[in-house]
N, C-alpha and C positions, 0 to 999 in steps of 0.2 A: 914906063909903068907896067907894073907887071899885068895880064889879063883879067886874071880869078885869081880865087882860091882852090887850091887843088885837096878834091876829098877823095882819099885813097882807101884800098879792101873793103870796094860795095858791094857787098852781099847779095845774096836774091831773097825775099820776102821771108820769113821764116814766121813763128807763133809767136814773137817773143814781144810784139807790139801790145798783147794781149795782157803782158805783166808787166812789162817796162814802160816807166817815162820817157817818152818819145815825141822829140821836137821834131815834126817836119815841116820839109820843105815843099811844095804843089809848085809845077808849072817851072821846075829847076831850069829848065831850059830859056824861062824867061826872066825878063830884065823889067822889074822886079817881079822875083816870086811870090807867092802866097806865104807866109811862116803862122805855122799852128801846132796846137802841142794833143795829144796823147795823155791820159794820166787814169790809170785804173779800169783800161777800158774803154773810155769817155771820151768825146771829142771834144775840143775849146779852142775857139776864133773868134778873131772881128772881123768884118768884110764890113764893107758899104752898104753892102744887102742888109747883115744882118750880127747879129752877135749870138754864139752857139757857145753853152756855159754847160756843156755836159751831155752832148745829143751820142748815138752810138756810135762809137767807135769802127765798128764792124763795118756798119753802112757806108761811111766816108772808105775806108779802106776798099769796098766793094763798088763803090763808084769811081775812084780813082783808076783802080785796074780796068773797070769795064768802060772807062773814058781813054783808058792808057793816056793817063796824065803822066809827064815826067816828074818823079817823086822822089827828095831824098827824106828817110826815116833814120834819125840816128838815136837809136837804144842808149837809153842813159841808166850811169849808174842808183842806186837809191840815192833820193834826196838826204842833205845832211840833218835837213831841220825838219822833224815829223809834219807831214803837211796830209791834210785826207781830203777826198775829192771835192767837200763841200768848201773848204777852204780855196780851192781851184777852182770852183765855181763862182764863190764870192768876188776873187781874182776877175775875172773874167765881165761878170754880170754888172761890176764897176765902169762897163763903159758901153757907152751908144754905137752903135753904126759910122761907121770913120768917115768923119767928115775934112775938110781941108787941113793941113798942119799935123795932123792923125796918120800914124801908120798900125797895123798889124802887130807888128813886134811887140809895140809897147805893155799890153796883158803879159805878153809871153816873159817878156824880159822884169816884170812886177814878180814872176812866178820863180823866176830864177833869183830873184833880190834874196824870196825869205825862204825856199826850200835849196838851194844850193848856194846862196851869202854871194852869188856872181855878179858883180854890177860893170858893166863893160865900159872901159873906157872909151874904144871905137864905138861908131855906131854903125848903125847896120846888121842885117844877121853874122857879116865876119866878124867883127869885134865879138860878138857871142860863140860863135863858133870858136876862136882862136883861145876866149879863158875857158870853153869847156873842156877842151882838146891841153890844155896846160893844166887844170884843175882833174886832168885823168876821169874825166866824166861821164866820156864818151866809151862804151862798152862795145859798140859795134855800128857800121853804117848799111842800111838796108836799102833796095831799090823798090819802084815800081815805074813801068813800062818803059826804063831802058832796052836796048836791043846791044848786042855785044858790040855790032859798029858804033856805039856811042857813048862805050867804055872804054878806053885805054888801057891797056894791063889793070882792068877793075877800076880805075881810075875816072872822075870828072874834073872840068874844070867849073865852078860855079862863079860865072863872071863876075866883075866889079860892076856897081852901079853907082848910083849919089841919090843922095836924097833928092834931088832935083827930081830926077827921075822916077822916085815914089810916090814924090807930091805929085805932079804930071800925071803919072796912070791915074793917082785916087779921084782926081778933078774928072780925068777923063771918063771913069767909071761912075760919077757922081754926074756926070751930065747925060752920058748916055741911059740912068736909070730914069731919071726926069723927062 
């Protein structure tokens, strides 16, 4: 079985998260990552914690770096189906705090259903990744707190995990909150 998925020509940080729809990745380096989306500036998540249907963009970006979380930011191209922030927030604001059986993805991947018609047959963020990266969606892939030893010719490898493993951390983050 192959390790990961290899995400090639990572960038370093530039402005463009500021106009681009932008799926990232928090915590790349772990098994499983965080996946949250970018959209007009805006930040949108579910955690365990909490649900974020439009908090700033800025500030998670500026927390990320000054936590040097390992981050991948992939700049996407315009959505095909006119979608505006409130609609992304709607998306979003559709769900609680991820309880058992819940992952992350699932807003993310609601959001990719009706502004880019992407419904992935894998699951997991590679099944997302692999139709966005076939559907030419993907305009560019940007970092935060890599270090060049932890690039390969610009290169990562974003391991395989299972859902096994999603469910496991979310329980585990669900008992350590209580």
């Amino acid at each position: 079985m192959d390790e990961g998925l290899v995400i090639a020509q990572i960038g370093s940080l530039s402005e463009a998260w500021k106009t681009n729809p932008v799926l990232i990745i928090q915590h790349a380096d772990k098994q499983p990552p965080h996946i949250a989306l970018g959209f007009a500036g805006r930040y949108f998540s579910v955690s365990v914690k909490k649900v974020e249907a439009g908090s700033e963009l800025s500030s998670r970006i500026n927390s990320l770096q000054k936590l040097n979380v390992l981050s991948l930011l992939f700049m996407l191209c315009d959505p095909l189906h006119e979608i505006l922030t409130p609609d992304v927030s709607a998306v979003f604001s559709a769900y609680k705090p991820l309880q058992p059986g819940e992952t992350c993805l699932a807003p993310v991947l609601d959001f990719f259903r009706i502004a880019y018609s992407i419904s992935p047959a894998k699951p997991l963020v590679f099944g997302l990744l692999e139709e966005l990266y076939a559907s030419k969606c993907v305009a560019s892939v940007e970092q935060i707190g890599f270090s060049d030893e932890s690039l390969v010719n610009g290169s990562f490898v974003l391991k395989y995990y299972t859902c096994e493993v999603v469910q496991e951390r979310i329980e585990a983050l669900i008992n350590k909150k209580s």
